[in-house]
MIBALUM-308703 format. One record per residue: residue number from 1; x, y negated, z of N, C-alpha, C, O in turn. Coordinates in pm, 1 decimal. Atoms other than C-alpha are relative to their C-alpha. Example, Ala and Ser with C-alpha at 12.3 -4.5 7.8 and 13.67 -1.06 7.14 Angstrom:
BEGIN
<pos = 1 | n_east = 89.0 | n_north = 119.0 | n_up = 0.0 | ca_east = 1230.0 | ca_north = 450.0 | ca_up = 780.0 | c_east = 90.0 | c_north = -120.0 | c_up = 0.0 | o_east = 193.6 | o_north = -118.1 | o_up = 66.5> $
<pos = 2 | n_east = -82.0 | n_north = 119.0 | n_up = -6.0 | ca_east = 1367.0 | ca_north = 106.0 | ca_up = 714.0 | c_east = -77.0 | c_north = -109.0 | c_up = 73.0 | o_east = -26.1 | o_north = -219.8 | o_up = 89.9> $
This chain:
BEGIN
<pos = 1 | n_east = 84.5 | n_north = 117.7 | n_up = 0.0 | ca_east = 0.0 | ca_north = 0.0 | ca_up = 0.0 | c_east = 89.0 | c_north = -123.9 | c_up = 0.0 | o_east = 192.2 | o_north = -111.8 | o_up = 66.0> $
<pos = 2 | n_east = -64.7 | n_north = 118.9 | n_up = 35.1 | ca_east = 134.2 | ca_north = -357.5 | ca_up = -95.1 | c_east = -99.5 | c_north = -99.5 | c_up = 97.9 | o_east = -222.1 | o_north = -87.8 | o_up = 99.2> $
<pos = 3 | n_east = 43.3 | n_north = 86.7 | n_up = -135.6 | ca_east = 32.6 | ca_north = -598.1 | ca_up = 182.8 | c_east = -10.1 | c_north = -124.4 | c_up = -84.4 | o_east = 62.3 | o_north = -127.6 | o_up = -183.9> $
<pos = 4 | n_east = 40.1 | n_north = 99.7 | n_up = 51.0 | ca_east = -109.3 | ca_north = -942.8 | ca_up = 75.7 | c_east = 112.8 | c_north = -93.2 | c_up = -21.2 | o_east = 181.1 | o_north = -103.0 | o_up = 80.8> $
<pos = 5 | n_east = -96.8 | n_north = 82.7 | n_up = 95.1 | ca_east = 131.9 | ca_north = -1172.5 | ca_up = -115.1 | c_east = -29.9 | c_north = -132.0 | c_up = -42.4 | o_east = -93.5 | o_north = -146.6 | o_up = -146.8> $
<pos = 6 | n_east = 61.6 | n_north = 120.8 | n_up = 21.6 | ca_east = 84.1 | ca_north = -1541.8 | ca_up = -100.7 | c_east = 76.3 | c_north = -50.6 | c_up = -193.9 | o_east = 0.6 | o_north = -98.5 | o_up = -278.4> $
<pos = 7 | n_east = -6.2 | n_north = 71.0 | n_up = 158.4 | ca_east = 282.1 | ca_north = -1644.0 | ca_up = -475.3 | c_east = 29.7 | c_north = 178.2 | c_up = -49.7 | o_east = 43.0 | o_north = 280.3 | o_up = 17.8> $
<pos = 8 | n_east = -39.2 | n_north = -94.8 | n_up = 126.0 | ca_east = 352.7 | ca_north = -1395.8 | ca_up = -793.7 | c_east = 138.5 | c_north = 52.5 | c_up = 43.7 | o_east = 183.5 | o_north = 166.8 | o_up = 51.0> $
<pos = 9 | n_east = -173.5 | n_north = -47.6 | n_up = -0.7 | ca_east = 717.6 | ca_north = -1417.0 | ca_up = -722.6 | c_east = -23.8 | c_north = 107.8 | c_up = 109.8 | o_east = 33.8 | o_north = 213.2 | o_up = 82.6> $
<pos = 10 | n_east = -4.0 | n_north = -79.1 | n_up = -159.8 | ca_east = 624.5 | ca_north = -1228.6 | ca_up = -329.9 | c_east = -70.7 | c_north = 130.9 | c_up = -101.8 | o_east = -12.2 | o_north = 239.2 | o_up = -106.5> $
<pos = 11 | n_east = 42.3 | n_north = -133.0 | n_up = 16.7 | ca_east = 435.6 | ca_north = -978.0 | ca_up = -494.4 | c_east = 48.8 | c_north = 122.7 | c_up = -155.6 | o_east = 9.1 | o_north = 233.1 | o_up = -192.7> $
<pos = 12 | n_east = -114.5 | n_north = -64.9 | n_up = 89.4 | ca_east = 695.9 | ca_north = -884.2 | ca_up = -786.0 | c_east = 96.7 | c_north = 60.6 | c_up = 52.4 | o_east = 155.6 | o_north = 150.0 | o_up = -8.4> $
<pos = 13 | n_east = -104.6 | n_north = -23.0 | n_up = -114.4 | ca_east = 934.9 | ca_north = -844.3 | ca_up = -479.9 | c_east = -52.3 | c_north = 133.0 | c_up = 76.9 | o_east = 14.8 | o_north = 231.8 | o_up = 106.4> $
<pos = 14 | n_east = 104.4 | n_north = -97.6 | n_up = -99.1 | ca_east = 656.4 | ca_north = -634.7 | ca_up = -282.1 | c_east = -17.2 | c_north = 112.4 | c_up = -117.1 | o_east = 43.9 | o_north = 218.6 | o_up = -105.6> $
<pos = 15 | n_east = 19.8 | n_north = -114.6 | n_up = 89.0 | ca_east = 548.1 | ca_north = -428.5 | ca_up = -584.4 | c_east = 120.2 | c_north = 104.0 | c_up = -33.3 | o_east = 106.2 | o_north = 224.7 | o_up = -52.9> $
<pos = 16 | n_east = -130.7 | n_north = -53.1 | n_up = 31.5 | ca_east = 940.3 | ca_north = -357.4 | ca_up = -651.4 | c_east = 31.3 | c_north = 95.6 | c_up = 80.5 | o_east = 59.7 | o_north = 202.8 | o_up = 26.8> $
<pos = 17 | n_east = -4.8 | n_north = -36.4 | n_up = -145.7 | ca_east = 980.6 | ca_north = -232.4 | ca_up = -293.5 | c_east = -79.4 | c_north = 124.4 | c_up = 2.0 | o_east = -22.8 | o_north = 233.4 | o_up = 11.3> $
<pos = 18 | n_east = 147.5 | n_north = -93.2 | n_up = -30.4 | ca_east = 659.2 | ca_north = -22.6 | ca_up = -267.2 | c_east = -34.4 | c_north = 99.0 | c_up = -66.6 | o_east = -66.8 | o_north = 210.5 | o_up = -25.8> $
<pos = 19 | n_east = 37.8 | n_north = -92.2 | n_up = 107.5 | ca_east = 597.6 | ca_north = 104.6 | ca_up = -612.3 | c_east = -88.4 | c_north = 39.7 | c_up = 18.5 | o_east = -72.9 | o_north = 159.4 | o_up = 42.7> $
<pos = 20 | n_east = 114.2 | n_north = -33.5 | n_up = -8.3 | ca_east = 247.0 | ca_north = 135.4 | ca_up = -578.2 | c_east = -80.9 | c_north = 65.4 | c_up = -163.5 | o_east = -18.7 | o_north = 57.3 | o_up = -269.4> $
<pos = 21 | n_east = 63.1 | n_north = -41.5 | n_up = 110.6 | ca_east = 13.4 | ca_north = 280.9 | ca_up = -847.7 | c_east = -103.5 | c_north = -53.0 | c_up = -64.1 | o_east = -164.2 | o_north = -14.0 | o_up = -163.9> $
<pos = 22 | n_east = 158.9 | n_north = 112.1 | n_up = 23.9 | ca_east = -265.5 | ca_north = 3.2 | ca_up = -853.5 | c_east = 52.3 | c_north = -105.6 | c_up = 77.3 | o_east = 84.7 | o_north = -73.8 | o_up = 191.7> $
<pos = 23 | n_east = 32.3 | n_north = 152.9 | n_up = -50.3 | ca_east = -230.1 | ca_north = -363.5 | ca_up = -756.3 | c_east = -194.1 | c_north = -43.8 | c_up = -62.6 | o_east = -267.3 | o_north = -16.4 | o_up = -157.7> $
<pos = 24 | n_east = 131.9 | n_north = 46.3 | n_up = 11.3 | ca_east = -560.4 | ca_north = -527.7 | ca_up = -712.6 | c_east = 56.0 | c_north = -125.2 | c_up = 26.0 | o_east = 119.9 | o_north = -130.7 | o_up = 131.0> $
<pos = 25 | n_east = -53.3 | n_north = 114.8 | n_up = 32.4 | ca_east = -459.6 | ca_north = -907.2 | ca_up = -809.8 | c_east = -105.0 | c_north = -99.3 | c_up = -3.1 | o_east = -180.5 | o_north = -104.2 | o_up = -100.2> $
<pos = 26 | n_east = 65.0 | n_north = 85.4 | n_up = 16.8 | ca_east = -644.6 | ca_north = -1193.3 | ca_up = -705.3 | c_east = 37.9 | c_north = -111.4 | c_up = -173.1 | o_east = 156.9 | o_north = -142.1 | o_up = -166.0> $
<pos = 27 | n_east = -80.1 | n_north = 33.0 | n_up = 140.1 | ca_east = -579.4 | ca_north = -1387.5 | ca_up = -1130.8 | c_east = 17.2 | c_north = -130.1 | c_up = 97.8 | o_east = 126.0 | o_north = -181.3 | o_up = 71.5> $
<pos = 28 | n_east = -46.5 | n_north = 175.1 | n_up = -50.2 | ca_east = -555.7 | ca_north = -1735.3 | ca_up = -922.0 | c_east = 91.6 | c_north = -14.5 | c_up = 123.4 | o_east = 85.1 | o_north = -109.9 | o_up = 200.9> $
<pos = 29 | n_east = -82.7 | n_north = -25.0 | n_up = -80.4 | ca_east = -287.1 | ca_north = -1611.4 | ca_up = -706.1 | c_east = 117.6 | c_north = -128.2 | c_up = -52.9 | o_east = 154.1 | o_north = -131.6 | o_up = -170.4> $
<pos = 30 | n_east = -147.0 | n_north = 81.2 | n_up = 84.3 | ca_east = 17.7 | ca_north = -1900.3 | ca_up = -762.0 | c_east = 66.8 | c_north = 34.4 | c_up = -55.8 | o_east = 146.6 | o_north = 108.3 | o_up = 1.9> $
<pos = 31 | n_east = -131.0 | n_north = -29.3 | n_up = 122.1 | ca_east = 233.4 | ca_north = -1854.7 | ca_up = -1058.9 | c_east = -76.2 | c_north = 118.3 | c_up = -38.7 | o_east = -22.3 | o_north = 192.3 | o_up = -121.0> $
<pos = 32 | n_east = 3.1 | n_north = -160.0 | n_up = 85.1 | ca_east = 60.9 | ca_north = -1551.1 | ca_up = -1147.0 | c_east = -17.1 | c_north = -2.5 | c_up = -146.2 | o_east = 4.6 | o_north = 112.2 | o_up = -185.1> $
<pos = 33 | n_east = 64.9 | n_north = 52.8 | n_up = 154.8 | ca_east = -48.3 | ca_north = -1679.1 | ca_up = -1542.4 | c_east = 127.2 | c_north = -63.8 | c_up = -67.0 | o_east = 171.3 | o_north = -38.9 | o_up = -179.2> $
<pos = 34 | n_east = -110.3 | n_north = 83.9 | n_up = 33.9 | ca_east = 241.2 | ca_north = -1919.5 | ca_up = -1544.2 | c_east = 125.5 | c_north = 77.9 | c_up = -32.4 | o_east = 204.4 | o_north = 50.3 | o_up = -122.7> $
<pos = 35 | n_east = -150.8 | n_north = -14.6 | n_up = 31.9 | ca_east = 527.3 | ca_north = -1710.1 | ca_up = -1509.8 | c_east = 10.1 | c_north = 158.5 | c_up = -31.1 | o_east = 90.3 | o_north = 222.8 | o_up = 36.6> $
<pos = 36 | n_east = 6.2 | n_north = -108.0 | n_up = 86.2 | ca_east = 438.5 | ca_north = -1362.7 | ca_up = -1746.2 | c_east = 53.1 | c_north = 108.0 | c_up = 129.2 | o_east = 153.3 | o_north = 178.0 | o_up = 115.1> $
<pos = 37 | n_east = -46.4 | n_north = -124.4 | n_up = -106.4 | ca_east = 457.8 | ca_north = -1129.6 | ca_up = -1389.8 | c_east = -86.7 | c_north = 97.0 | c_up = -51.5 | o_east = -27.8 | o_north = 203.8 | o_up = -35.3> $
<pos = 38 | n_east = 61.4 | n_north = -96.8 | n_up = 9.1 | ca_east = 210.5 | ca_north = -917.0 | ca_up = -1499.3 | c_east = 153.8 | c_north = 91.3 | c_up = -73.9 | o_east = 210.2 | o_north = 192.4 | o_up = -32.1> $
<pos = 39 | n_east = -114.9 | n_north = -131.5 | n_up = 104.1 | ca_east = 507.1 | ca_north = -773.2 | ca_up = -1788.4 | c_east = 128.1 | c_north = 20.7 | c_up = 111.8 | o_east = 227.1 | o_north = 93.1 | o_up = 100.7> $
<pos = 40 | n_east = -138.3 | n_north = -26.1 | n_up = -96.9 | ca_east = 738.2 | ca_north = -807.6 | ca_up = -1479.7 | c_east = -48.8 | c_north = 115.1 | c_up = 36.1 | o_east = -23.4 | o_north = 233.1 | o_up = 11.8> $
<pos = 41 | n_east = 52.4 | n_north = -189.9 | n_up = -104.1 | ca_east = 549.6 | ca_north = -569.8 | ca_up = -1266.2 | c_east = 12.6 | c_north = 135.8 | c_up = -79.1 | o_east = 61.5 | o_north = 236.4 | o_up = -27.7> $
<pos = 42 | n_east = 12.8 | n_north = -146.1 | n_up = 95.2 | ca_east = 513.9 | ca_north = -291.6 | ca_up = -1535.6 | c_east = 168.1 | c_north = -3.6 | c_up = -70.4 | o_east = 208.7 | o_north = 84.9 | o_up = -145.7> $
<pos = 43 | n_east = -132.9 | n_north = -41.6 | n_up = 49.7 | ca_east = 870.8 | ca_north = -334.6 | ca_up = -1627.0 | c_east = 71.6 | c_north = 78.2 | c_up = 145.6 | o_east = 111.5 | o_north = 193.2 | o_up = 163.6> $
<pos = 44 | n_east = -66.3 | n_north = -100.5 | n_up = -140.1 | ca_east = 1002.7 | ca_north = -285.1 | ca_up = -1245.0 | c_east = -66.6 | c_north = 104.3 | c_up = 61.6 | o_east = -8.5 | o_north = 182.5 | o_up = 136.8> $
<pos = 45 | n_east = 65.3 | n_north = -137.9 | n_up = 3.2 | ca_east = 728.6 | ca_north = -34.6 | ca_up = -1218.3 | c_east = -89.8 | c_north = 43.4 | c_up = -99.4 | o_east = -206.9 | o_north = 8.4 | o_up = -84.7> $
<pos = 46 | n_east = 78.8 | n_north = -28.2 | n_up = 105.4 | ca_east = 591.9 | ca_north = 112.6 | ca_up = -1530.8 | c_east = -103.4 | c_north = 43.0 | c_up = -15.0 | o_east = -188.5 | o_north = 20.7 | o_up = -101.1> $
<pos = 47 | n_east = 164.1 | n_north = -55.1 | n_up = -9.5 | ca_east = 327.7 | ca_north = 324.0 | ca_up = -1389.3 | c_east = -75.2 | c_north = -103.2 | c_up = 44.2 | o_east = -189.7 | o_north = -101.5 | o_up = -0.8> $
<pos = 48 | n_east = 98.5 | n_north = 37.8 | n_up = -65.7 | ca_east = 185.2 | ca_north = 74.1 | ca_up = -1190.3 | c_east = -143.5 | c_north = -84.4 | c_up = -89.6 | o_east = -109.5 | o_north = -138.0 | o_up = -195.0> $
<pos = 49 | n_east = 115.2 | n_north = 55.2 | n_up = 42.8 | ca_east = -153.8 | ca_north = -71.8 | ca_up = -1302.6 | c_east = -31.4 | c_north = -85.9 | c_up = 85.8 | o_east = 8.0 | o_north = -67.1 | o_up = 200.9> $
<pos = 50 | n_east = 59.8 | n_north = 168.8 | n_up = -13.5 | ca_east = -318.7 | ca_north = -436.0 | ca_up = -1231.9 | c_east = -116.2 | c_north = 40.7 | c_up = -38.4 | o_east = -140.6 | o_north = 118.5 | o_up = -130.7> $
<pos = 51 | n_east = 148.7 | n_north = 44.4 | n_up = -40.2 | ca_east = -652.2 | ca_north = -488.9 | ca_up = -1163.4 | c_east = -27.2 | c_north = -171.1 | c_up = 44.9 | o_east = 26.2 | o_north = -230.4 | o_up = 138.6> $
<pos = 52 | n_east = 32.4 | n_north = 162.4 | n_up = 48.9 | ca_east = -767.2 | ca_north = -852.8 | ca_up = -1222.4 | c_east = -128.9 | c_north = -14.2 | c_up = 29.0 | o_east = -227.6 | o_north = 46.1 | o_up = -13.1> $
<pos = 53 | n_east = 94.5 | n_north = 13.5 | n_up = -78.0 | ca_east = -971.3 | ca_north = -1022.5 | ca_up = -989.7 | c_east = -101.4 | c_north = -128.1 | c_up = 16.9 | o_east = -118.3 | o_north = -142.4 | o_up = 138.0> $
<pos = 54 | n_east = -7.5 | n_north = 99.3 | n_up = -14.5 | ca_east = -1124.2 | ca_north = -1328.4 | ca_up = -1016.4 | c_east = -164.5 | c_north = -99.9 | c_up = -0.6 | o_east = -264.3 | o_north = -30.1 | o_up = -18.1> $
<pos = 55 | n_east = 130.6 | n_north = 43.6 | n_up = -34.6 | ca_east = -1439.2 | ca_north = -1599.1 | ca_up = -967.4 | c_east = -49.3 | c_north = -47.5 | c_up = -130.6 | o_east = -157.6 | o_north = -92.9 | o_up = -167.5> $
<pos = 56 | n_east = 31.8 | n_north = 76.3 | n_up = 122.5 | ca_east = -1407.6 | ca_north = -1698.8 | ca_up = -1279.5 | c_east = -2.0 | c_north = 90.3 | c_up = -168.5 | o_east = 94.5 | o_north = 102.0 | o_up = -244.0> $
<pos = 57 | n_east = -19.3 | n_north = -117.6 | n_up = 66.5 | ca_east = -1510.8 | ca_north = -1445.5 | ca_up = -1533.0 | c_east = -3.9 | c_north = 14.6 | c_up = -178.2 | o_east = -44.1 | o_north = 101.5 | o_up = -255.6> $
<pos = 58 | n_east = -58.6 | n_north = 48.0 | n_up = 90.8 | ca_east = -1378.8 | ca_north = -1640.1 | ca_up = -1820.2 | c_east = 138.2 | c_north = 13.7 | c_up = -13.9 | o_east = 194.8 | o_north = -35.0 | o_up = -111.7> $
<pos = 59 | n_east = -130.9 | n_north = -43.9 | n_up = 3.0 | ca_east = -1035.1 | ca_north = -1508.0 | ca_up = -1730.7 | c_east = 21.6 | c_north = 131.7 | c_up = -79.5 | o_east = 133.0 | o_north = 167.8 | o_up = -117.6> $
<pos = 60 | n_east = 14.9 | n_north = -150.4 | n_up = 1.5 | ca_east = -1140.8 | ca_north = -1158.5 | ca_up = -1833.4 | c_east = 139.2 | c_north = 18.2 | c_up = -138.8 | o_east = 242.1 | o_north = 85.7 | o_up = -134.3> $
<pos = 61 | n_east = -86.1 | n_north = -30.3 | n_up = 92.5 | ca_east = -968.0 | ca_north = -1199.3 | ca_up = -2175.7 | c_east = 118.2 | c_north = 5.2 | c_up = 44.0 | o_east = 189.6 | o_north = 105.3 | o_up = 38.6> $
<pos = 62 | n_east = -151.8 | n_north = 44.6 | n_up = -2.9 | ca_east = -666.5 | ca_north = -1348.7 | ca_up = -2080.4 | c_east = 53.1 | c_north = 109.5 | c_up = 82.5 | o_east = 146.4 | o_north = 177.2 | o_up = 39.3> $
<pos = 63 | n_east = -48.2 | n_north = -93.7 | n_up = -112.6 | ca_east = -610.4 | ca_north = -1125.5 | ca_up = -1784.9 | c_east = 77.3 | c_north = 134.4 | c_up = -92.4 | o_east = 186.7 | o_north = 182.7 | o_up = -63.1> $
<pos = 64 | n_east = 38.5 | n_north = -142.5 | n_up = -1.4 | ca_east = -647.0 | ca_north = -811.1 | ca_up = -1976.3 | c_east = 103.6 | c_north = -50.1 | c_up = -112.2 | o_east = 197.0 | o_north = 25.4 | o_up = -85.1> $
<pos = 65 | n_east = -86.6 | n_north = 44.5 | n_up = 80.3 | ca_east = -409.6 | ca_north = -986.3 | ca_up = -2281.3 | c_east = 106.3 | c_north = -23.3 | c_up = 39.6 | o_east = 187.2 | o_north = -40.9 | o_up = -51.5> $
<pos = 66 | n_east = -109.2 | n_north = -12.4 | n_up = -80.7 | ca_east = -147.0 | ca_north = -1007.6 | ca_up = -2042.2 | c_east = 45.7 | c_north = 107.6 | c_up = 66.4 | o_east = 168.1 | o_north = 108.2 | o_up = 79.2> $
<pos = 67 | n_east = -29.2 | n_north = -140.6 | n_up = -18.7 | ca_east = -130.3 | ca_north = -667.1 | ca_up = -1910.2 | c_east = -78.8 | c_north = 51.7 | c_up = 101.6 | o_east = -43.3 | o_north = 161.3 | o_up = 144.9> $
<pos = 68 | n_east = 83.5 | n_north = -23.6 | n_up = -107.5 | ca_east = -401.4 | ca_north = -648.9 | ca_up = -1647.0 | c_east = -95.5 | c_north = 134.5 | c_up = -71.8 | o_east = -162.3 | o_north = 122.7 | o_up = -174.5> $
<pos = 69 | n_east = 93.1 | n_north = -79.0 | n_up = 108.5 | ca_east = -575.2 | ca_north = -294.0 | ca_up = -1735.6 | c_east = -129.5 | c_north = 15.3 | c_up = 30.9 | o_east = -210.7 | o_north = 91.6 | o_up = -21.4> $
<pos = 70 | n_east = 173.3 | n_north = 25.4 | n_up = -37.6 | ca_east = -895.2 | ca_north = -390.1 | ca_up = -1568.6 | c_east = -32.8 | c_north = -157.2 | c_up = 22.5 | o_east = 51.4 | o_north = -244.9 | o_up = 2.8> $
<pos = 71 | n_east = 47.7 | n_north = 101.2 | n_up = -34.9 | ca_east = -1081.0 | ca_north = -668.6 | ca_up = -1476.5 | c_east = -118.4 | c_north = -59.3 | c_up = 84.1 | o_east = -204.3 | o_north = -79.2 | o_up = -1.8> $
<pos = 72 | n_east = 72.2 | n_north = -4.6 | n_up = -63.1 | ca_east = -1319.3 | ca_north = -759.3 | ca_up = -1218.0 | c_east = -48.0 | c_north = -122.7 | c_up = 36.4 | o_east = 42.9 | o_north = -191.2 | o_up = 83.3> $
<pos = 73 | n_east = 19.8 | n_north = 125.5 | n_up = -9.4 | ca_east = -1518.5 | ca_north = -1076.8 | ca_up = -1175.0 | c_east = -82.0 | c_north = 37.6 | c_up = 156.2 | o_east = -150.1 | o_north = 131.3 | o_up = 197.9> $
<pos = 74 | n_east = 101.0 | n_north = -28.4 | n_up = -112.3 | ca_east = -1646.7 | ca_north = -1152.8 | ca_up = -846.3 | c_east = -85.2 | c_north = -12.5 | c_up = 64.5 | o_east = -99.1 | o_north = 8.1 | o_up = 185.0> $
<pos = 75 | n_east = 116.9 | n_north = -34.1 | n_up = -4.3 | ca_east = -1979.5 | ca_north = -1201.2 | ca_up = -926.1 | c_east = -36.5 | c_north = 98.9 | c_up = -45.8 | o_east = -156.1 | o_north = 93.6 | o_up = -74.4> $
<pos = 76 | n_east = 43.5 | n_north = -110.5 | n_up = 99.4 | ca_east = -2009.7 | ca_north = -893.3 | ca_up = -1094.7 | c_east = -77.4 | c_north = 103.5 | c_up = 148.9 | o_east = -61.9 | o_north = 64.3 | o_up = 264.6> $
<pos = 77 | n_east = 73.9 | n_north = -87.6 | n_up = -130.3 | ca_east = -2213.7 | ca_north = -615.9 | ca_up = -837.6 | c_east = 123.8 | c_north = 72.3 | c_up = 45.8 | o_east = 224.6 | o_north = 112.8 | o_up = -12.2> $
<pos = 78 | n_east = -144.1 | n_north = -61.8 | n_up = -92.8 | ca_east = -1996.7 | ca_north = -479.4 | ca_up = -550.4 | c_east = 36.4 | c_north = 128.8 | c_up = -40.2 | o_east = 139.5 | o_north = 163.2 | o_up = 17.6> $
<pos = 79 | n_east = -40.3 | n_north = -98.4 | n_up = 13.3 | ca_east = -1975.2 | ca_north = -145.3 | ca_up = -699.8 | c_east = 80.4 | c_north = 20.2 | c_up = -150.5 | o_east = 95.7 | o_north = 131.2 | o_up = -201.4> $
<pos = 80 | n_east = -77.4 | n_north = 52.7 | n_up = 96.9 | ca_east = -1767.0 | ca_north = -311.3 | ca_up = -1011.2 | c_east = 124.8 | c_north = 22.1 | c_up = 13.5 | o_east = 209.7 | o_north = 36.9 | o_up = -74.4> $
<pos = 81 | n_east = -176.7 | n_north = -8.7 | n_up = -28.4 | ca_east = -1454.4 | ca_north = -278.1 | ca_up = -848.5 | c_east = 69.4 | c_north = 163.6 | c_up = 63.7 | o_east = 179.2 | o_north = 216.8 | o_up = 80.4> $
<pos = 82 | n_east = -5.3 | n_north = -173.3 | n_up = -51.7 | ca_east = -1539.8 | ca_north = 91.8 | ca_up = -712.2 | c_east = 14.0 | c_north = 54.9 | c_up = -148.2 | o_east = 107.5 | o_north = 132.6 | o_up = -167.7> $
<pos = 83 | n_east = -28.4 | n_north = -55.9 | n_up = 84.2 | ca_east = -1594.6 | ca_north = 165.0 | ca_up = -1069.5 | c_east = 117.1 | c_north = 19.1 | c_up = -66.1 | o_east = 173.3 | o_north = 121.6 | o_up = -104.5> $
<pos = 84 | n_east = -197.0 | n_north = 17.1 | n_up = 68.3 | ca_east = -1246.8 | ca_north = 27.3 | ca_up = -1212.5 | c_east = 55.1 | c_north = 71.0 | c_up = 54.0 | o_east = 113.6 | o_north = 153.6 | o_up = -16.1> $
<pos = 85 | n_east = -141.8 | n_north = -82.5 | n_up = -70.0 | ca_east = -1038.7 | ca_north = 189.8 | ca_up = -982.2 | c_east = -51.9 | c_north = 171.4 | c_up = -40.9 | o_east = 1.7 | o_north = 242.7 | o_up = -125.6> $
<pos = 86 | n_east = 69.7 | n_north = -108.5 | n_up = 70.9 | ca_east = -1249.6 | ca_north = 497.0 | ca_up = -1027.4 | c_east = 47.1 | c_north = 52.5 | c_up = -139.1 | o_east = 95.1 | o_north = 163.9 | o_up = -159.7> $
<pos = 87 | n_east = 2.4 | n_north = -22.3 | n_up = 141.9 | ca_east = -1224.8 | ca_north = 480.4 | ca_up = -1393.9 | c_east = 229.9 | c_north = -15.5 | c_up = -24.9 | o_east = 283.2 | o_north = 4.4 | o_up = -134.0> $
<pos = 88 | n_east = -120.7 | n_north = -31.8 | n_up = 27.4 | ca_east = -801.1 | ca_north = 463.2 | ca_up = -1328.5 | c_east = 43.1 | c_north = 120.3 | c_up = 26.2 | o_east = 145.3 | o_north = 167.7 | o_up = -23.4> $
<pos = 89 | n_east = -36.3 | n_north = -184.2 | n_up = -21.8 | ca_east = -787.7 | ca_north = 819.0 | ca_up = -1210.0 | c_east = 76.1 | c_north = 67.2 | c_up = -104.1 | o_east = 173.3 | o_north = 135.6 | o_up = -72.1> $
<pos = 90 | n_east = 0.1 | n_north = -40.8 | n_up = 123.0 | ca_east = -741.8 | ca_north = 915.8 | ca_up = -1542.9 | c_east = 125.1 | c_north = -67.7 | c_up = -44.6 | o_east = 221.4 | o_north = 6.7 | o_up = -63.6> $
<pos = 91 | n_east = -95.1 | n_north = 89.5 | n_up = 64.6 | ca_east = -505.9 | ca_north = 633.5 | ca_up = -1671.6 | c_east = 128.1 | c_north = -10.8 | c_up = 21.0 | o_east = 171.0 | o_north = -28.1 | o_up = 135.1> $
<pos = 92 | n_east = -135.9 | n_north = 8.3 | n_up = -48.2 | ca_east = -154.5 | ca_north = 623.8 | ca_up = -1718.4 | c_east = 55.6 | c_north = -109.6 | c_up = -88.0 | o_east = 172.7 | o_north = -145.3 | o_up = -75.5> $
């Protein structure tokens, strides 16, 4: 488990460390858009997968065009984010 990460840079550092298999990524986390971490994370860990989180569910493209392999808005119904992860079982 990767413990909450106030900027992009902390949780490129944390993900490195941890090597988790799923990040669940608030998209309006600081620097996260600005400074192309998503291709960081999957370079210092290749398996890991991003999940893209956000209030604003006009990000969806971008998120998912950057390397996020889900996306989750968070008005969408609470069992939106059970499904994604759900639906990574499978995914490599």
């Amino acid at each position: 488990m990767v413990p909450d990460c106030a900027t992009a840079d902390g949780l490129v550092e944390r993900v490195a460390s941890s090597r988790p298999d799923v990040v669940l990524v608030d998209w309006d986390l600081p620097g996260l858009r600005s400074g192309g971490v998503l291709p960081r994370l999957r370079a210092g860990t290749p398996s890991c997968r991003v999940v893209a989180l956000s209030g604003r569910p006009e990000h969806r493209d971008e998120a998912l065009r950057m390397g996020a392999v889900s996306f989750v808005s968070k008005g969408d119904a609470p069992d939106s984010l059970l499904r994604a992860l759900r639906a990574l079982r499978g995914v490599r």
